[in-house]
C-alpha positions in Angstrom: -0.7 17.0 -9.3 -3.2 15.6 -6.7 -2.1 12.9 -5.1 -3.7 9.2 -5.0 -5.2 8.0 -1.6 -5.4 4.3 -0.3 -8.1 5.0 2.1 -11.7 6.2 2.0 -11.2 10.3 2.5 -14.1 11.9 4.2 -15.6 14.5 2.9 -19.3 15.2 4.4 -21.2 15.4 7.7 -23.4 12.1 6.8 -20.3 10.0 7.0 -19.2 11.7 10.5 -22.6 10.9 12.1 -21.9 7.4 11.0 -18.7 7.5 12.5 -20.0 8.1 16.0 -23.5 6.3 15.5 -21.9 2.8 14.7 -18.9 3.8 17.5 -16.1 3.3 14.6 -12.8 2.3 16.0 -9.4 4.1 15.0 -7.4 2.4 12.7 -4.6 2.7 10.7 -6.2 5.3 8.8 -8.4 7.0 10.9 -8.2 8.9 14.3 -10.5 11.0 16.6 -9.8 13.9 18.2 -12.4 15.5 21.3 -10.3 18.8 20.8 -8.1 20.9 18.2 -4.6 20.9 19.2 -3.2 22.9 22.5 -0.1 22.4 24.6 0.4 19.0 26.2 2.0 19.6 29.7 3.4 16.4 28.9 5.1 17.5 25.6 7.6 20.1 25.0 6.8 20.3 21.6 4.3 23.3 20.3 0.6 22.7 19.6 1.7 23.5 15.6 4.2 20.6 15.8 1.9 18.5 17.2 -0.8 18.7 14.9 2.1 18.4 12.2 3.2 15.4 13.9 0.0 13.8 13.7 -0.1 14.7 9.9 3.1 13.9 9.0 2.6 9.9 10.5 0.2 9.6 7.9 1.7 11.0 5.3 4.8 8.3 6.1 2.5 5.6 6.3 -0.5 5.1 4.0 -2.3 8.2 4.5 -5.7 8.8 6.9 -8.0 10.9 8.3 -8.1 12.7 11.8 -11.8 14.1 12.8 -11.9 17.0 15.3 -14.5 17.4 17.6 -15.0 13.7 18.0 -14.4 11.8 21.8 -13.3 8.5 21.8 -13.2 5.8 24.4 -11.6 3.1 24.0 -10.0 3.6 21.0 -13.9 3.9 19.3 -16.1 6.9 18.7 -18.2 7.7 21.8 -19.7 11.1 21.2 -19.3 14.7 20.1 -17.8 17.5 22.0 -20.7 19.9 21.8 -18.5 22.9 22.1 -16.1 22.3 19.4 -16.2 25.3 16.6 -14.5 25.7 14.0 -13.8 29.1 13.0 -10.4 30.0 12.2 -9.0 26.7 13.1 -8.6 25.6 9.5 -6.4 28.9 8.6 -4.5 28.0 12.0 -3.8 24.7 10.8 -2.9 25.2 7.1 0.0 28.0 8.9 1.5 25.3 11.5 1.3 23.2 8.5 3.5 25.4 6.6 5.8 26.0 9.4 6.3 22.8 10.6 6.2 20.1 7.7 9.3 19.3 5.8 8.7 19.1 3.0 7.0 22.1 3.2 5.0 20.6 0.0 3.0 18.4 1.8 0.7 20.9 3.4 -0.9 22.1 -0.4 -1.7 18.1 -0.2 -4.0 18.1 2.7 -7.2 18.5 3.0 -9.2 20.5 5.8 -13.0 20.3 5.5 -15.2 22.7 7.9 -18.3 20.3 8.6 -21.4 21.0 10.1 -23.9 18.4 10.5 -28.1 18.8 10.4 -28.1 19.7 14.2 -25.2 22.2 14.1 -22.5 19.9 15.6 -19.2 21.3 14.3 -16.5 19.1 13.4 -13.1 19.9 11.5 -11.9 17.2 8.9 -8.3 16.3 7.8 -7.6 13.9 4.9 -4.1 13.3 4.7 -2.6 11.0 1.5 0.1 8.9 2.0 3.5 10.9 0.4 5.0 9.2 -2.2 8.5 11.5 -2.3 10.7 10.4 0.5 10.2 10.4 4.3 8.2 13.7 6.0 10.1 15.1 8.8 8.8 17.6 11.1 11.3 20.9 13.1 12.0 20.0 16.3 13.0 23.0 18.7 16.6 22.5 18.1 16.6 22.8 14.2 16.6 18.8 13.8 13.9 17.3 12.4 11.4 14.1 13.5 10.0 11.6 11.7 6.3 9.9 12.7 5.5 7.1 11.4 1.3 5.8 12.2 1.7 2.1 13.0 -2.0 0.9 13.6 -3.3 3.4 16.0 -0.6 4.4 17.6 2.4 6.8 16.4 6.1 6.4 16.9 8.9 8.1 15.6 11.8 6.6 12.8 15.6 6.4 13.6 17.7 8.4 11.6 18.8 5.0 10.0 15.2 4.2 9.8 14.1 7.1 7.8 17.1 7.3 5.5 16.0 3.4 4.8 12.0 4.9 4.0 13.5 8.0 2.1 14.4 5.6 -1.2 11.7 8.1 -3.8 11.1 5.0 -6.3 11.0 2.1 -3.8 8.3 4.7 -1.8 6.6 5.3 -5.0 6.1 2.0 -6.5 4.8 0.7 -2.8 1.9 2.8 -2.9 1.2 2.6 -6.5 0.9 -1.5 -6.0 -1.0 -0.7 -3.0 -3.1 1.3 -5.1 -3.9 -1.4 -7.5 -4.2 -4.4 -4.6 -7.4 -2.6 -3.8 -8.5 -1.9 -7.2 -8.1 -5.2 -8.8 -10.0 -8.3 -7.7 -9.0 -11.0 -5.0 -8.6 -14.6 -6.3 -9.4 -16.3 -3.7 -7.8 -19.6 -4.9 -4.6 -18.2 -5.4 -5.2 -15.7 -2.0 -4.4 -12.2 -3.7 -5.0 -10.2 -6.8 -3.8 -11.9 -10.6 -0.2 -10.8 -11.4 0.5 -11.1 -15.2 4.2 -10.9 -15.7 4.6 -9.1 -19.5 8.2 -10.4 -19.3 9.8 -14.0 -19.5 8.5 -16.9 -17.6 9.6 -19.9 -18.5 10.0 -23.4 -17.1 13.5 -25.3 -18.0 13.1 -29.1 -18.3 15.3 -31.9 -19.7 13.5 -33.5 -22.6 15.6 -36.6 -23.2 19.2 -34.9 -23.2 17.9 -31.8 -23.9 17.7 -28.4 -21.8 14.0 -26.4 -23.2 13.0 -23.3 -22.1 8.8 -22.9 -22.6 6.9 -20.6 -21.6 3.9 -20.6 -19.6 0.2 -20.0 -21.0 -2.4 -17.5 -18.7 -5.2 -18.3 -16.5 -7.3 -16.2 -15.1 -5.6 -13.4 -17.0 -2.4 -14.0 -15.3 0.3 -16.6 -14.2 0.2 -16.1 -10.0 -1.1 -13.6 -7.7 0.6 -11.0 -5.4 0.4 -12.1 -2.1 2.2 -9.9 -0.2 3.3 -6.6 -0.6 6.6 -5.4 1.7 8.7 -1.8 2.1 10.9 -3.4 -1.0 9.6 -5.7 -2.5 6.4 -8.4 -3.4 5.7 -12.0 -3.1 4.1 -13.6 -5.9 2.0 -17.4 -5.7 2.3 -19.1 -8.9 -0.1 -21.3 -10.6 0.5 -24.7 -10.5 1.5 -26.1 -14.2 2.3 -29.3 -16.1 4.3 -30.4 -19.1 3.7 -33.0 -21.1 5.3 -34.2 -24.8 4.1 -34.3 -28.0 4.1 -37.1 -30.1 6.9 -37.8 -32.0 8.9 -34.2 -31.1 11.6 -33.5 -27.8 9.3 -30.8 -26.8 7.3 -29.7 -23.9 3.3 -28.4 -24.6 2.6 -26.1 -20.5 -1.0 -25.8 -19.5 -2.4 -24.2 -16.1 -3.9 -27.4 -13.8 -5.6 -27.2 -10.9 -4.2 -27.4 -7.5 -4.6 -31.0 -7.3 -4.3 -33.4 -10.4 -5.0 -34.4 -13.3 -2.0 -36.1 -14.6 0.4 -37.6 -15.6 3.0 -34.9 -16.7 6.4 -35.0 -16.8 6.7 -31.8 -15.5 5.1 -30.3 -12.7 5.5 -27.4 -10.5 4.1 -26.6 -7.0 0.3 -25.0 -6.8 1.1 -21.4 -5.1 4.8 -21.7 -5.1 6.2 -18.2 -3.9 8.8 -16.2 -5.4 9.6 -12.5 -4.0 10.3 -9.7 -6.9 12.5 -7.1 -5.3 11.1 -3.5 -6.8 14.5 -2.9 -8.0 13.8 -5.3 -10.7 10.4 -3.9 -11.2 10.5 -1.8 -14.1 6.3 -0.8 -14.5 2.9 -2.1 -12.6 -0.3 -1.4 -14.2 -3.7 -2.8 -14.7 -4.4 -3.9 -18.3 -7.4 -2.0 -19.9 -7.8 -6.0 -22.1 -7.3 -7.5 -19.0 -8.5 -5.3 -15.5 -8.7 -8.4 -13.6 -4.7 -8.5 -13.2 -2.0 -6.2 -12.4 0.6 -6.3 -14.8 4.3 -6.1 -14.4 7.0 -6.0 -16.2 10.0 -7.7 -14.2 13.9 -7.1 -15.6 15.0 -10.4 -16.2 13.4 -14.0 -16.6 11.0 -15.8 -14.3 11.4 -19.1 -14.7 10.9 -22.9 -13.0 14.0 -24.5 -11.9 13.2 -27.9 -11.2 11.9 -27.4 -7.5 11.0 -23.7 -7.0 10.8 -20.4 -9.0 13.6 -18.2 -9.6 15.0 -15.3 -11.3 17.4 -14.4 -13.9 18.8 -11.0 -14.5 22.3 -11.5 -16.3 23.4 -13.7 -19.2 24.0 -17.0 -18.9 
């Protein structure tokens, strides 16, 4: 099964002369390199290990693309090296690859693309998706094993402790399958991310005279918050701001969305873009609706509800 990417992959020689024409800058996703990999006198590691070092950073992050025969200066595309070829380096690479990678697996995922612009400048392509099944190691000389990890343009390597942390499959999963769906779904920008709609309880608990209610909450904008930020192990969502009012003649509260400032009265209020984080243990699915592609759905084990001052979560009886 192919495996999703985050980032733009690039796959033709228009895009590379872009790259160097408008001096792109490396990124977390991208990286130049003037030549193919040889040994570093400043490195004991092999030329193979190397290039699966670079690979394997991206793989453990959120995936990228490395351009051979590109020079950069100061960090930004500056030019082409005019004697780059690439015969045989892609067969070369796809070996080390094999060799090197652990999992092994990985290296079926990435692509190499030969390029050769209009002019004949040669350049040698590798898109790399981010690895959804653990943490990817690379064999050291001794037998151990090394983990890269690409933090904006620069590479370092994970502890042990760090990379049994990262090597949690379903946390590793459902992180790049929200990332996924952060850039497909649309920004709100009054609520500063994409529209979540929780599919399972949320409430809001309020004393109507000497009685506890439970109601729940009506949509807006497709959704009841948006998912503002999106961590290793967990999200943060900002709720809509909502008000309660009674109806005649019943002990009951009647929830509708209200904007972040008035109208009013209510006897119930809660906070515009009041945060609550959603560990992705309790995250059972994430989606986007085919009714509703504005807003990523999820489905949270337990309740969501408003308790007086903040929002919180249930997940037991009681």
């Amino acid at each position: 099964m192919a495996l999703a990417y985050l980032h733009s992959p690039i796959r033709d020689a228009e895009t590379t002369i872009q790259l160097v024409a408008n001096q792109e800058i490396e990124s977390m996703h991208l990286d130049f390199k003037e030549f193919f990999w040889t040994k570093n006198p400043n490195s004991n590691r092999e030329p193979g290990q190397e290039a699966a070092k670079d690979i394997a950073a991206f793989a453990n992050s959120e995936g990228g693309t490395i351009v051979v025969g590109v020079s950069d200066t100061n960090d930004r595309a500056s030019g082409w090296n005019q004697r780059f070829k690439h015969e045989g380096k892609r067969e070369q690479l796809e070996m080390w690859l094999r060799n090197y990678l652990t999992p092994s697996g990985l290296a079926n995922h990435v692509e190499i693309i030969e390029i050769t612009t209009a002019g004949g400048q040669e350049t040698l392509v590798i898109n790399v998706p981010p690895w959804p099944y653990g943490v990817v190691g690379i064999q050291g000389k001794d037998g151990g094993c090394l983990f890269p990890f690409r933090m904006g343009r620069d590479t370092r390597f994970l502890s042990i402790d760090e990379a049994m942390e990262r090597n949690h499959v379903a946390n590793r999963f459902l992180f790049l399958k929200i990332k996924k769906l952060m850039g497909d779904v649309p920004f709100n920008a009054e609520l500063g991310g994409p529209i979540v709609r929780v599919v399972s309880p949320l409430v809001i608990k309020a004393e109507v005279g000497i009685i506890a209610v439970e109601e729940p909450v009506p949509l807006y904008n497709g959704g009841q918050g948006a998912l503002v930020s999106l961590e290793e192990d967990s999200i943060r969502l900002a709720m809509v701001r909502y008000g309660g009012k009674y109806y005649a003649g019943e002990r009951k509260l009647s929830f509708e969305s209200l904007p972040p400032e008035g109208p009013g009265p209510f006897h119930v209020v809660t906070k515009h873009g009041s945060q609550l984080s959603v560990p992705f243990a309790l995250i059972s699915a994430a989606w986007r609706g085919a009714e509703e592609p504005r807003a990523i759905h999820l489905v949270i084990r337990g309740t969501v509800y408003w308790e007086q001052t903040h929002w919180a979560l249930r997940t037991g009886e009681g």
